[in-house]
Every structure is written in C-alpha cells, then in structure tokens.
N, CA, C and O atoms as a GROMACS GRO file, in nm:
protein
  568
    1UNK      N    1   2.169   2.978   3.576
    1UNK     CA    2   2.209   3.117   3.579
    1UNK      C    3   2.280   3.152   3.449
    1UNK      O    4   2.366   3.081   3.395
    2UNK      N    5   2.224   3.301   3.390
    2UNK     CA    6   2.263   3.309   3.236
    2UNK      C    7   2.426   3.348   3.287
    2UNK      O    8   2.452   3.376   3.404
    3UNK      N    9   2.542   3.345   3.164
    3UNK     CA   10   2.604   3.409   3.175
    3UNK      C   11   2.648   3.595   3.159
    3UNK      O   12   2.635   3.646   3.047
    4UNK      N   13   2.689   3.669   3.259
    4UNK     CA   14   2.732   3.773   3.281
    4UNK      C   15   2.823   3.844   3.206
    4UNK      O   16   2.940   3.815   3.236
    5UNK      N   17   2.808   3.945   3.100
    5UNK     CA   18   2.927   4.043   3.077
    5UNK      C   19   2.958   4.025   2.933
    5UNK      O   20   2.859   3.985   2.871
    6UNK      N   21   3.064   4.043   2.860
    6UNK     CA   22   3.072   4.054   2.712
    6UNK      C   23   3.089   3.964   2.648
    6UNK      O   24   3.209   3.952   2.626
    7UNK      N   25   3.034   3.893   2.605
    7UNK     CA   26   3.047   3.780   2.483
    7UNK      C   27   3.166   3.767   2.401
    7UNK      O   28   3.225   3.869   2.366
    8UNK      N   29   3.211   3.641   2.365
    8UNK     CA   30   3.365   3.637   2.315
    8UNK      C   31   3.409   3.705   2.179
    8UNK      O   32   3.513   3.769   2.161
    9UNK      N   33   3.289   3.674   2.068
    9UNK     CA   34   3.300   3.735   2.002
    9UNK      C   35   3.283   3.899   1.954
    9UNK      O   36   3.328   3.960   1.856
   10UNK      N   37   3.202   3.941   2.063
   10UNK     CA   38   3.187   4.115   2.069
   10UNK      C   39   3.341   4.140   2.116
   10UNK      O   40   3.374   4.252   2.078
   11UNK      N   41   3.467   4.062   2.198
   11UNK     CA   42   3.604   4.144   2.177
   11UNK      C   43   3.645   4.145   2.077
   11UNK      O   44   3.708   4.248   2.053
   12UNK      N   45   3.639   4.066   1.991
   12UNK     CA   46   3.713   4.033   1.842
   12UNK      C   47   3.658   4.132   1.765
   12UNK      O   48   3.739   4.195   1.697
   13UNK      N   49   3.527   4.166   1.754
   13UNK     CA   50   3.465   4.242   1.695
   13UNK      C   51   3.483   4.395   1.741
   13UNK      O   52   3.472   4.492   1.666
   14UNK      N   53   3.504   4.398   1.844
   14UNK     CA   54   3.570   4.604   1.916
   14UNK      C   55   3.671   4.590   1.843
   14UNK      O   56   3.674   4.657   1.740
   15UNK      N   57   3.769   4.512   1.869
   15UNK     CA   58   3.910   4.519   1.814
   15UNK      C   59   3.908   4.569   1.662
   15UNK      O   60   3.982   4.662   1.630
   16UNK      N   61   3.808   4.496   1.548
   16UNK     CA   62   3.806   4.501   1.416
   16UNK      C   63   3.711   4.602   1.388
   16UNK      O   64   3.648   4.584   1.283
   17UNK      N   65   3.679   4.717   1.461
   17UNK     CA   66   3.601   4.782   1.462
   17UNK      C   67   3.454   4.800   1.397
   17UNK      O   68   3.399   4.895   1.341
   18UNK      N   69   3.409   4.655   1.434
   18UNK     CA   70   3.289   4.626   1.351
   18UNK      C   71   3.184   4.707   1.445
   18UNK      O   72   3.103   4.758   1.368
   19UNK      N   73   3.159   4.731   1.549
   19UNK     CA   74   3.043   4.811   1.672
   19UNK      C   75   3.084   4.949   1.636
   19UNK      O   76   3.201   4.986   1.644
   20UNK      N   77   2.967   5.039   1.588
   20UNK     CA   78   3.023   5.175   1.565
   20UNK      C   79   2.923   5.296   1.650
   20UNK      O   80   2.804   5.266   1.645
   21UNK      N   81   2.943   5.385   1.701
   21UNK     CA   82   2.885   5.466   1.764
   21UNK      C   83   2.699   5.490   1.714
   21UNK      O   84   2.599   5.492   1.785
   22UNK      N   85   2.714   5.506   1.554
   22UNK     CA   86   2.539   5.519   1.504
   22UNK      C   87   2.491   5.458   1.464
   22UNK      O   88   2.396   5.477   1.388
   23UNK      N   89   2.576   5.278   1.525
   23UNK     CA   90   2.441   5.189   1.544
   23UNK      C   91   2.352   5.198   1.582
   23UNK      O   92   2.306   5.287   1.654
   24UNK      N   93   2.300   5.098   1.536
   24UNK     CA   94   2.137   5.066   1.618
   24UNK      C   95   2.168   4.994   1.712
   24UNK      O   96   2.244   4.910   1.663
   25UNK      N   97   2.155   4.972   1.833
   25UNK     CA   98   2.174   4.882   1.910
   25UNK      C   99   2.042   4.855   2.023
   25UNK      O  100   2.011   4.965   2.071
   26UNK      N  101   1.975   4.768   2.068
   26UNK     CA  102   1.876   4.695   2.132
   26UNK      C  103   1.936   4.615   2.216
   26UNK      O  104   2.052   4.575   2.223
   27UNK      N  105   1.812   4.591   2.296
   27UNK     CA  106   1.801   4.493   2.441
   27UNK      C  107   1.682   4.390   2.453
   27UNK      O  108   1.574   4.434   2.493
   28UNK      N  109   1.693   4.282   2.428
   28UNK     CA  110   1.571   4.213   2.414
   28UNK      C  111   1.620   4.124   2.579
   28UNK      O  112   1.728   4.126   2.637
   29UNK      N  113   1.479   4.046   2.619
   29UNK     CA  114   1.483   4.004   2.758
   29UNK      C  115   1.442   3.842   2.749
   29UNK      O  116   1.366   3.784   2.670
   30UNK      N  117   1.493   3.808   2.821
   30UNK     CA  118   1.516   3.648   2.827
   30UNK      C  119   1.482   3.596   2.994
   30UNK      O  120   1.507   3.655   3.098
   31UNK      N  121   1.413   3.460   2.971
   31UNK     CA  122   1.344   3.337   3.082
   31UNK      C  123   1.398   3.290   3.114
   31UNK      O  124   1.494   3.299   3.038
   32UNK      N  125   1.435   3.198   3.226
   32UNK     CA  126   1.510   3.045   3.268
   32UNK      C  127   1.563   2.990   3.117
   32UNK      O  128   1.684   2.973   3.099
   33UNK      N  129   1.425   2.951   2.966
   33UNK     CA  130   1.470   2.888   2.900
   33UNK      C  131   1.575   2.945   2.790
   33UNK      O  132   1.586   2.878   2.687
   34UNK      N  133   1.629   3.028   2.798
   34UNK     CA  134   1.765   3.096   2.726
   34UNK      C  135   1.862   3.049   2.731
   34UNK      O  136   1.884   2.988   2.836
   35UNK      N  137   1.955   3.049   2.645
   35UNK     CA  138   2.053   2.991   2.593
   35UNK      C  139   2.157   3.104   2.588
   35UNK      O  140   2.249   3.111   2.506
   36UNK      N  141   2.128   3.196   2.692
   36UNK     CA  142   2.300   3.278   2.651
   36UNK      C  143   2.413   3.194   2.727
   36UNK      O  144   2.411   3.120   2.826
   37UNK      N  145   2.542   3.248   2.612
   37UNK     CA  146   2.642   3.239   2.714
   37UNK      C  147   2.782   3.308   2.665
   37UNK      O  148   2.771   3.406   2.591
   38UNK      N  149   2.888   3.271   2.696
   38UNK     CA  150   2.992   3.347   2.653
   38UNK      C  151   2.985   3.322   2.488
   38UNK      O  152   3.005   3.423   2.422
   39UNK      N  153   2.960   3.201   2.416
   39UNK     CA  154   2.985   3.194   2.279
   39UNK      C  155   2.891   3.231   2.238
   39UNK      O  156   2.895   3.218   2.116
   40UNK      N  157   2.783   3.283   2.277
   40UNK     CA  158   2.620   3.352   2.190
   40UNK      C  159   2.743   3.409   2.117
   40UNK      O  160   2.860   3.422   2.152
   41UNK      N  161   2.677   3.437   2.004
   41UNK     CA  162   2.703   3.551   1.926
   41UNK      C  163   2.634   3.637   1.786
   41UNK      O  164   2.688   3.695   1.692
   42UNK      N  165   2.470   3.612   1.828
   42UNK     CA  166   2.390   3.653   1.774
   42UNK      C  167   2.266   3.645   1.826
   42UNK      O  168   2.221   3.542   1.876
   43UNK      N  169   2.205   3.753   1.818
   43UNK     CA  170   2.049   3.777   1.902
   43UNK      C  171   1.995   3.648   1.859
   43UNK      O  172   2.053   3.577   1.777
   44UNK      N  173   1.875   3.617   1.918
   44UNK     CA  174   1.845   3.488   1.918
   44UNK      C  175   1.702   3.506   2.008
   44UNK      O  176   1.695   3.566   2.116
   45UNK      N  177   1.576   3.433   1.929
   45UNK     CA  178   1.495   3.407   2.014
   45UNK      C  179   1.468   3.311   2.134
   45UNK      O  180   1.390   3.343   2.225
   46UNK      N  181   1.533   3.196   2.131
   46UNK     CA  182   1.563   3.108   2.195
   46UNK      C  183   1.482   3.162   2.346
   46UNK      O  184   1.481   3.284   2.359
   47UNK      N  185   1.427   3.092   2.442
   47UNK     CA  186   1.422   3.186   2.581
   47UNK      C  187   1.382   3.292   2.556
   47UNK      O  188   1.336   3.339   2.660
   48UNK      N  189   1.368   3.390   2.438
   48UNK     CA  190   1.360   3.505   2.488
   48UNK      C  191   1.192   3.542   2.517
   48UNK      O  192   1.107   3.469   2.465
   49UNK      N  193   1.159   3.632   2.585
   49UNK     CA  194   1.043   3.678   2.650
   49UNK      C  195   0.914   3.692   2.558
   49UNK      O  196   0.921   3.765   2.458
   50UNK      N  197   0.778   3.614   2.593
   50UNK     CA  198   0.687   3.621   2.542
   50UNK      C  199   0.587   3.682   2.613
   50UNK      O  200   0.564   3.621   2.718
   51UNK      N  201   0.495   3.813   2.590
   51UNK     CA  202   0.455   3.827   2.693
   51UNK      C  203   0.365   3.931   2.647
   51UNK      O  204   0.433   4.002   2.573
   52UNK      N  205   0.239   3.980   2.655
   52UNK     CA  206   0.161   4.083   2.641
   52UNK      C  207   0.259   4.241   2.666
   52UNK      O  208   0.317   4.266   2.772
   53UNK      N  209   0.257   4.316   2.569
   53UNK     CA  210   0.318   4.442   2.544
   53UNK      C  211   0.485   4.440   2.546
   53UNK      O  212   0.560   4.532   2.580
   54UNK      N  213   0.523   4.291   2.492
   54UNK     CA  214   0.682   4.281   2.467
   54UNK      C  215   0.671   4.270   2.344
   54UNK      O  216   0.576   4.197   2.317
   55UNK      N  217   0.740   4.318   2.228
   55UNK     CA  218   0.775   4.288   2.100
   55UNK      C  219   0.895   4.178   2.111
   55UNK      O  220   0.963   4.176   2.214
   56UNK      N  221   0.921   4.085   2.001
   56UNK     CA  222   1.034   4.014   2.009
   56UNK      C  223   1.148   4.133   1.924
   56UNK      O  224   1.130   4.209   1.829
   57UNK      N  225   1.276   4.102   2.019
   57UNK     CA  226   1.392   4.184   1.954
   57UNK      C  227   1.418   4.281   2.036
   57UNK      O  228   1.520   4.350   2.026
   58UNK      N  229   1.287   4.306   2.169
   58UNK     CA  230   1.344   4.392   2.264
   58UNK      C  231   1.303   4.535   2.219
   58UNK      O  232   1.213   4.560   2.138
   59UNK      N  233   1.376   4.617   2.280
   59UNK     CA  234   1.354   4.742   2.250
   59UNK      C  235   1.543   4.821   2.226
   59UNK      O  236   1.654   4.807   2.278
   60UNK      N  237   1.479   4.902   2.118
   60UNK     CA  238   1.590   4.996   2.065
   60UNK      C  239   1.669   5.096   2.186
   60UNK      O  240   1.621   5.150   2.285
   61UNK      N  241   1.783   5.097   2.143
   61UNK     CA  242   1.858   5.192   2.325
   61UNK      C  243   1.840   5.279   2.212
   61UNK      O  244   1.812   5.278   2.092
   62UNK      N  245   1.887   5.396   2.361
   62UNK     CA  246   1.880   5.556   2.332
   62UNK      C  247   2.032   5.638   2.387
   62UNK      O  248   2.106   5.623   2.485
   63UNK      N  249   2.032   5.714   2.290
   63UNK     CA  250   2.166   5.777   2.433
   63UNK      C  251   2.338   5.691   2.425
   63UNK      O  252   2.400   5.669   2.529
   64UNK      N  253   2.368   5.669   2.350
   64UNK     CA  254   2.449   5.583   2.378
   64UNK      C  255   2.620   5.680   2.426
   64UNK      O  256   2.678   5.780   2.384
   65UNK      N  257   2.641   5.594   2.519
   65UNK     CA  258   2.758   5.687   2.588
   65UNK      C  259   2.886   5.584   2.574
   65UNK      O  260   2.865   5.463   2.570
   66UNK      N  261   3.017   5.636   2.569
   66UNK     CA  262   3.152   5.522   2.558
   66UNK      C  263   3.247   5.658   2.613
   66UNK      O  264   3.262   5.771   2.566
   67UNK      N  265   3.301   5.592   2.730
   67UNK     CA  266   3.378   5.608   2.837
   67UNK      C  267   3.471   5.563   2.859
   67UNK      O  268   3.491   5.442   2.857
   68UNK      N  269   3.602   5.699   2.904
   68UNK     CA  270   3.780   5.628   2.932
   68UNK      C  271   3.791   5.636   3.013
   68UNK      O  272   3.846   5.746   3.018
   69UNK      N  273   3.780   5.595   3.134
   69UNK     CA  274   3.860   5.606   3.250
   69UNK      C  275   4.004   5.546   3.281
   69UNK      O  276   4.051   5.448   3.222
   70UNK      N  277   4.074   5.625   3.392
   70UNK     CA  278   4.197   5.549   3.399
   70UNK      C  279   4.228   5.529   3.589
   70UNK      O  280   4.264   5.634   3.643
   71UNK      N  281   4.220   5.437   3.659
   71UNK     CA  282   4.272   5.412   3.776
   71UNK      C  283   4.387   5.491   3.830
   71UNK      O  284   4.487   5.424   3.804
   72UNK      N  285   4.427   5.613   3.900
   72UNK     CA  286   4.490   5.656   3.902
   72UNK      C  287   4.633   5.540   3.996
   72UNK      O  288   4.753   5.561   3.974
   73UNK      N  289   4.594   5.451   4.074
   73UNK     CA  290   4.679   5.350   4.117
   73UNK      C  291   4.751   5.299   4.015
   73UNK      O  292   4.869   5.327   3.995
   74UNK      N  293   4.684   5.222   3.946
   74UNK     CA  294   4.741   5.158   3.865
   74UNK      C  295   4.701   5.162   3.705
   74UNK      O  296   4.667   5.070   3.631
   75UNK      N  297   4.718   5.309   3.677
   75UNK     CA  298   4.746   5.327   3.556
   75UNK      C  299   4.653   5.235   3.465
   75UNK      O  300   4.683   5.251   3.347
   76UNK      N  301   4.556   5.150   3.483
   76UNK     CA  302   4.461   5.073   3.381
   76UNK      C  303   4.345   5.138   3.307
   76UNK      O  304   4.225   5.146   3.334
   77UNK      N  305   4.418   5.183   3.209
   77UNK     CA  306   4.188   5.235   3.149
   77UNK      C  307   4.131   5.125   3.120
   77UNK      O  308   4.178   5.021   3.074
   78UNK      N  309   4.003   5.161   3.158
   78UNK     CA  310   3.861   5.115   3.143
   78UNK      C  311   3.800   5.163   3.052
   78UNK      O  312   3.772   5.281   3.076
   79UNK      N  313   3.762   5.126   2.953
   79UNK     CA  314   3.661   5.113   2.844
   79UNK      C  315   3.517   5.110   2.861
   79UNK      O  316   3.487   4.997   2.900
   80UNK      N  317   3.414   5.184   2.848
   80UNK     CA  318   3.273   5.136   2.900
   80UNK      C  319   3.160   5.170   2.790
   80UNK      O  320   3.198   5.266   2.723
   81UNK      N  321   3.076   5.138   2.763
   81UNK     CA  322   2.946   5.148   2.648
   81UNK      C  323   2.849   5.132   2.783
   81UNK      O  324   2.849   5.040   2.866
   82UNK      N  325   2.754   5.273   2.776
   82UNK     CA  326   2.668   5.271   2.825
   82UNK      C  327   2.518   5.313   2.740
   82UNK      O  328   2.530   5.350   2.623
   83UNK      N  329   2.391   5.307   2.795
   83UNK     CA  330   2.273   5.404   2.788
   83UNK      C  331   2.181   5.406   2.843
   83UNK      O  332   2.165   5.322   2.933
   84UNK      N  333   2.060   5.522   2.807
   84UNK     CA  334   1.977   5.571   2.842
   84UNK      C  335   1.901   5.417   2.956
   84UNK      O  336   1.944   5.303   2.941
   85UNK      N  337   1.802   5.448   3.046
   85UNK     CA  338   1.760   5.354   3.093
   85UNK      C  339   1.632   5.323   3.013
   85UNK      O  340   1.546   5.411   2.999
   86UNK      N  341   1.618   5.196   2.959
   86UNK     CA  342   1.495   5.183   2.858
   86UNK      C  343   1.404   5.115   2.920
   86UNK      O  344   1.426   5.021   2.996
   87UNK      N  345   1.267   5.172   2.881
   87UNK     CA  346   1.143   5.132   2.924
   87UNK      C  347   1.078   5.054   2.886
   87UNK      O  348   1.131   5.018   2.781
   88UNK      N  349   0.994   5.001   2.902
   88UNK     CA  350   0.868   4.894   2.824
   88UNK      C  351   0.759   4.990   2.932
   88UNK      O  352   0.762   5.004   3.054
   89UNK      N  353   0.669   5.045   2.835
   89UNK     CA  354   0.593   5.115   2.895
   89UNK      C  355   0.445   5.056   2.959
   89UNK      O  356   0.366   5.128   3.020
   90UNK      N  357   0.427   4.909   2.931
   90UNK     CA  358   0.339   4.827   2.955
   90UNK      C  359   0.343   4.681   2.907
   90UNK      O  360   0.305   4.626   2.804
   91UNK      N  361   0.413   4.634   3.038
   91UNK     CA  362   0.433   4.501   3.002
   91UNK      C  363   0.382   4.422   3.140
   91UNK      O  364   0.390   4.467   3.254
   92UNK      N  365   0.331   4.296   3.102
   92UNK     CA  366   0.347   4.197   3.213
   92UNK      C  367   0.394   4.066   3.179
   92UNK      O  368   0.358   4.004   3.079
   93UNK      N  369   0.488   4.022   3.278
   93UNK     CA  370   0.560   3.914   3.273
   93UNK      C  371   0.622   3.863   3.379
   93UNK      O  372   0.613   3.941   3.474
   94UNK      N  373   0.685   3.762   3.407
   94UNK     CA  374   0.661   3.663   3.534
   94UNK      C  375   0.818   3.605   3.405
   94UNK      O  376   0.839   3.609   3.284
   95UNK      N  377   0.922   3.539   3.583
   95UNK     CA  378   1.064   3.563   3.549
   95UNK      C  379   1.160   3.526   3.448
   95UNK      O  380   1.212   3.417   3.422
   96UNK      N  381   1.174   3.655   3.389
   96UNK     CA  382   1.249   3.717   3.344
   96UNK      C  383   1.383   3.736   3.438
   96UNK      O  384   1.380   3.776   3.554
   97UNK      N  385   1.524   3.692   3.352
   97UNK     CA  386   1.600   3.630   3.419
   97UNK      C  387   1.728   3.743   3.379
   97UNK      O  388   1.801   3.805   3.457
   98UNK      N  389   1.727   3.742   3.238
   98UNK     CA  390   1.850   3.825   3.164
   98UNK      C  391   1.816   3.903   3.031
   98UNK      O  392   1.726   3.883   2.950
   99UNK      N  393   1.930   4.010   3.032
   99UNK     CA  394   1.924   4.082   2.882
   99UNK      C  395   2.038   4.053   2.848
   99UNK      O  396   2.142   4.031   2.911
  100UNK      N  397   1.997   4.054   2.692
  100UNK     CA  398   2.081   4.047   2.592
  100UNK      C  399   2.125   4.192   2.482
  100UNK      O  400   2.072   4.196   2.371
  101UNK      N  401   2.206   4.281   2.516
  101UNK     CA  402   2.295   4.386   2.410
  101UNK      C  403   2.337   4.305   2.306
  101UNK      O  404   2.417   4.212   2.311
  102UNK      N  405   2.256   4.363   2.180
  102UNK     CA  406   2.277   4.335   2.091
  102UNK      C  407   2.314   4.438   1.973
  102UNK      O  408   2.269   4.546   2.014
  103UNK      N  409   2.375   4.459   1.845
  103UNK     CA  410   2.385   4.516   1.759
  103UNK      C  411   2.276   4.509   1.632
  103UNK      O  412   2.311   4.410   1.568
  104UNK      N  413   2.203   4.546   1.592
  104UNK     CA  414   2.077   4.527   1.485
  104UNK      C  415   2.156   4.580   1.375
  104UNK      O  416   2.115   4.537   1.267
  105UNK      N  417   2.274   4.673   1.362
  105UNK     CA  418   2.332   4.769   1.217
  105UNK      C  419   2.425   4.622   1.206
  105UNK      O  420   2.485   4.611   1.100
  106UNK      N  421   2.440   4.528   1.288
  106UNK     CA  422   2.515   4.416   1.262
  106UNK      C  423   2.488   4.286   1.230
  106UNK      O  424   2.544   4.192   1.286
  107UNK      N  425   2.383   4.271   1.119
  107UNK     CA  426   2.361   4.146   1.154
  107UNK      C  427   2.281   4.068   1.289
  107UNK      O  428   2.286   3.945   1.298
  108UNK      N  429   2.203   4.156   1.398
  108UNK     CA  430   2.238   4.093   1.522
  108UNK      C  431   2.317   4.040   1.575
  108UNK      O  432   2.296   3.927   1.619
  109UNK      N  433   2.442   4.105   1.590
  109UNK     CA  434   2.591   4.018   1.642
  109UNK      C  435   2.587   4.044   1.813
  109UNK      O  436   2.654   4.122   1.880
  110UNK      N  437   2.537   3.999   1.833
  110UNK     CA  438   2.586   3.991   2.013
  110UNK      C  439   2.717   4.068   2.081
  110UNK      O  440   2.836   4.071   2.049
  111UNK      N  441   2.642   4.127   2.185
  111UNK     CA  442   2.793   4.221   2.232
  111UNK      C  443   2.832   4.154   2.413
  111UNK      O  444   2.940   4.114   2.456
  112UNK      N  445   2.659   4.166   2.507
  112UNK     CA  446   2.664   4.120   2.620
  112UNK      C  447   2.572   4.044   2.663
  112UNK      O  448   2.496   3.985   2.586
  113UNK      N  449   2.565   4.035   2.799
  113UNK     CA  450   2.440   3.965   2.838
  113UNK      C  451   2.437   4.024   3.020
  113UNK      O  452   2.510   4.024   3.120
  114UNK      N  453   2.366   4.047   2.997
  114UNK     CA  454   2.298   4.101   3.148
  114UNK      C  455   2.252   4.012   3.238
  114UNK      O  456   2.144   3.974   3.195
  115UNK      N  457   2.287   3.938   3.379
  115UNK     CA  458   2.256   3.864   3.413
  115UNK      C  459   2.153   3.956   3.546
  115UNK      O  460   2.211   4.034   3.622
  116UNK      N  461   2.031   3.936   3.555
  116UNK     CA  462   1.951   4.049   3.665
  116UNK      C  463   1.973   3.934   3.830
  116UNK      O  464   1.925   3.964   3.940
  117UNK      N  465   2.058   3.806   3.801
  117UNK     CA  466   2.082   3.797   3.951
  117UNK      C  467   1.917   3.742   4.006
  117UNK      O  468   1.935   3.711   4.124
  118UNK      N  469   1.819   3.727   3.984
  118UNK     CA  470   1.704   3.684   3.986
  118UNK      C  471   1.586   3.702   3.901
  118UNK      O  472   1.571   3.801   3.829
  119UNK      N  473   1.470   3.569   3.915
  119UNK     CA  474   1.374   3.617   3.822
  119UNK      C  475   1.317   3.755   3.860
  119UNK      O  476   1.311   3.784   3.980
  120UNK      N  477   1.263   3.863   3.744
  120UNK     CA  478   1.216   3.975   3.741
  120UNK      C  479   1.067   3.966   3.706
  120UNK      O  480   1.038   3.894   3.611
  121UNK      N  481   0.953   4.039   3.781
  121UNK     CA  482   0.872   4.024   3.745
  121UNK      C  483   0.743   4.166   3.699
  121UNK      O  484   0.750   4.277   3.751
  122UNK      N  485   0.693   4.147   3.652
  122UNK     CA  486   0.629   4.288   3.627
  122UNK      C  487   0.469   4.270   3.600
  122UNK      O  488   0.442   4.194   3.507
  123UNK      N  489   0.373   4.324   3.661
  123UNK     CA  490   0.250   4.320   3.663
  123UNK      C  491   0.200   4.474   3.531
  123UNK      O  492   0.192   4.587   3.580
  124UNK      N  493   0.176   4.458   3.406
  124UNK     CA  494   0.066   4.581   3.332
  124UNK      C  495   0.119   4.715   3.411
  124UNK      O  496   0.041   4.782   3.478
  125UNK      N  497   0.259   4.749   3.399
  125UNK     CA  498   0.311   4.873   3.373
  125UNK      C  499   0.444   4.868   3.319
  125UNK      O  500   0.490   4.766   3.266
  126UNK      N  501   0.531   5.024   3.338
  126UNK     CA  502   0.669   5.022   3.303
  126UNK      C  503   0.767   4.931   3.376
  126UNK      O  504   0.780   4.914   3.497
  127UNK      N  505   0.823   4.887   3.289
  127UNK     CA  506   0.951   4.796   3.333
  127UNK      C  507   1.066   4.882   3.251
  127UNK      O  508   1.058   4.917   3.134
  128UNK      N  509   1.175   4.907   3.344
  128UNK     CA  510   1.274   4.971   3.344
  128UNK      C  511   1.400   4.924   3.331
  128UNK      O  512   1.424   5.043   3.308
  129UNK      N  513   1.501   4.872   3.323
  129UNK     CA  514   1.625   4.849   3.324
  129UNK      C  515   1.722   4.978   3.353
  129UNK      O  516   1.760   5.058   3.267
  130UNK      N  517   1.757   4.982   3.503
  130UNK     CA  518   1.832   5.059   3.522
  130UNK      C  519   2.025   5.062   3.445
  130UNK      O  520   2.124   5.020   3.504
  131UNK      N  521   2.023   5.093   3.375
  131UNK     CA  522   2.148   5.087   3.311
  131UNK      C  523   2.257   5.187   3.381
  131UNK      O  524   2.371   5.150   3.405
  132UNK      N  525   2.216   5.299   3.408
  132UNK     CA  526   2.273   5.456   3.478
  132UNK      C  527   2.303   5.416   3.607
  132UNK      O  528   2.354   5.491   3.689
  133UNK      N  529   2.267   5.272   3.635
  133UNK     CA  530   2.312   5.261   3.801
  133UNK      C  531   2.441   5.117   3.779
  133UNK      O  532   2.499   5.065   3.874
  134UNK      N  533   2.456   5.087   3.671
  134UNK     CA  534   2.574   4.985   3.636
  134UNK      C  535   2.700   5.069   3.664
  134UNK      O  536   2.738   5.172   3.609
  135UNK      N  537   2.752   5.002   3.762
  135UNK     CA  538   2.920   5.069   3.782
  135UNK      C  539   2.968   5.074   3.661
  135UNK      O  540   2.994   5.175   3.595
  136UNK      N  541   2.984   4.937   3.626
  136UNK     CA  542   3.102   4.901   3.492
  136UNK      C  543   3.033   4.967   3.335
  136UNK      O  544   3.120   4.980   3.249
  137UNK      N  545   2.901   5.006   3.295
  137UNK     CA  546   2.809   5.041   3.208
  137UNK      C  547   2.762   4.907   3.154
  137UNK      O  548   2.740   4.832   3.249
  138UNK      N  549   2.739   4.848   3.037
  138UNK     CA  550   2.669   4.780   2.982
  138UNK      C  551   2.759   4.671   2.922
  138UNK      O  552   2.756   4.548   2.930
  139UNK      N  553   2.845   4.765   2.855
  139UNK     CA  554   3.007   4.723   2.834
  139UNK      C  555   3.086   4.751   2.850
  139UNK      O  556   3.108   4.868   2.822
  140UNK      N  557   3.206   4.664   2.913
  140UNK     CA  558   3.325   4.678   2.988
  140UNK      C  559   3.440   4.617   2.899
  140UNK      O  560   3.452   4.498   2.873
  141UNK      N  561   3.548   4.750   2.845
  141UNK     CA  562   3.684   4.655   2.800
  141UNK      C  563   3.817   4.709   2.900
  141UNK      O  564   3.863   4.821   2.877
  142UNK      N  565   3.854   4.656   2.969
  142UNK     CA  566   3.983   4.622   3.018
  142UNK      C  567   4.089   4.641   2.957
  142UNK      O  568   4.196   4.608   3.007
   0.00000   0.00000   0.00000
C-alpha cells in the first residue's frame, strides 16, 4: 500500500515558498510496482503507469484552488490545494493503485501522493480522478 498525503519535503518547500500558484502542476498514475512514499521527492517513473492512451508524466491539472478554513471549535486553520477533476479521455489499464502531485515549474519536486485504497481499473474510455469529492483537497497543511 502506497503511502497517503504530503510528502516530507513538499512541507519544507510551502514553508520556503518554492510551490507557487502559476505553476504547472500534474498527476501522473502509478501500479503495485511504485516506489512512493513519504521521502519521494521527485516525480519519478519508477511504477508509474504504462498503458495505451497514458503519456508518461501524467496529465497537467487545471483550475487550481488554495483554501483557509478555520474550525470554529478549535480555532485551527486548514490549508488546502485543490483542482479541477482531470481526465484521461481514453485509456485502458488494469491496477492502478496511486497518484502522484507533482510540480513540473519545479524541477518535478513532489508535493503528494494519492493513495486510491485499491487497484483501479479502466477498460478504452475516460478515467477520471475525482479530486472535487476530497474532503481535505489534494493538499492538506495543518
């Protein structure tokens, strides 16, 4: 099971304000054989998805949204990076396990990793990643 949620070095990197709003930022998709985990810290083919109508590197997000919330209990904001839900408008592939948020205006510096909780599979159409239905968005700072 890949690891879940923001990579160690994408906090160090919010903090130093290296992630900037008119990045480029992408989602490429990853197999059982992937290698994410908390210390990724650069896109990486490793595992990642080979497959009729996948490009390697994923696909480019759209829309990008960053969100304050504050708990009215207990006074904590929440930090969030979200977007658009991105498509692959014709793909087939057999499981597909996790995504990887990445930065492309960075070097490919790694921000998260999406764990989908099971293999995903898709027969010669759109494959979707619902992002708009993530409570926490894509990225979560505390």
């Amino acid at each position: 099971m890949p690891f879940n949620g923001i990579v160690n070095i994408a906090k160090q990197d919010f903090m130093m304000g290296v992630h900037q709003q008119d990045d480029l930022y992408a989602l490429a998709l990853y197999t059982q054989d992937q290698v994410l985990g908390p210390d990724t810290f650069i896109y990486t083919n490793i595992g990642e998805l080979v497959a009729e109508g996948y490009q390697p590197g994923g696909i480019v997000l759209q829309g990008q949204r960053v969100d304050l919330t504050t708990n009215a209990e207990t006074l904590q904001a929440v930090a969030t990076m979200n977007f658009q839900d991105p498509v692959w408008q014709s793909v087939s592939f057999q499981g597909v396990i996790a995504a990887m948020l990445y930065n492309k205006s960075k070097d490919n510096a790694a921000i998260s990793i999406l764990d989908f909780g099971g293999p995903q599979n898709n027969s010669n159409g759109p494959f979707t990643i619902e992002l708009s239905k993530l409570e926490n968005g894509l990225v979560q700072i505390k």
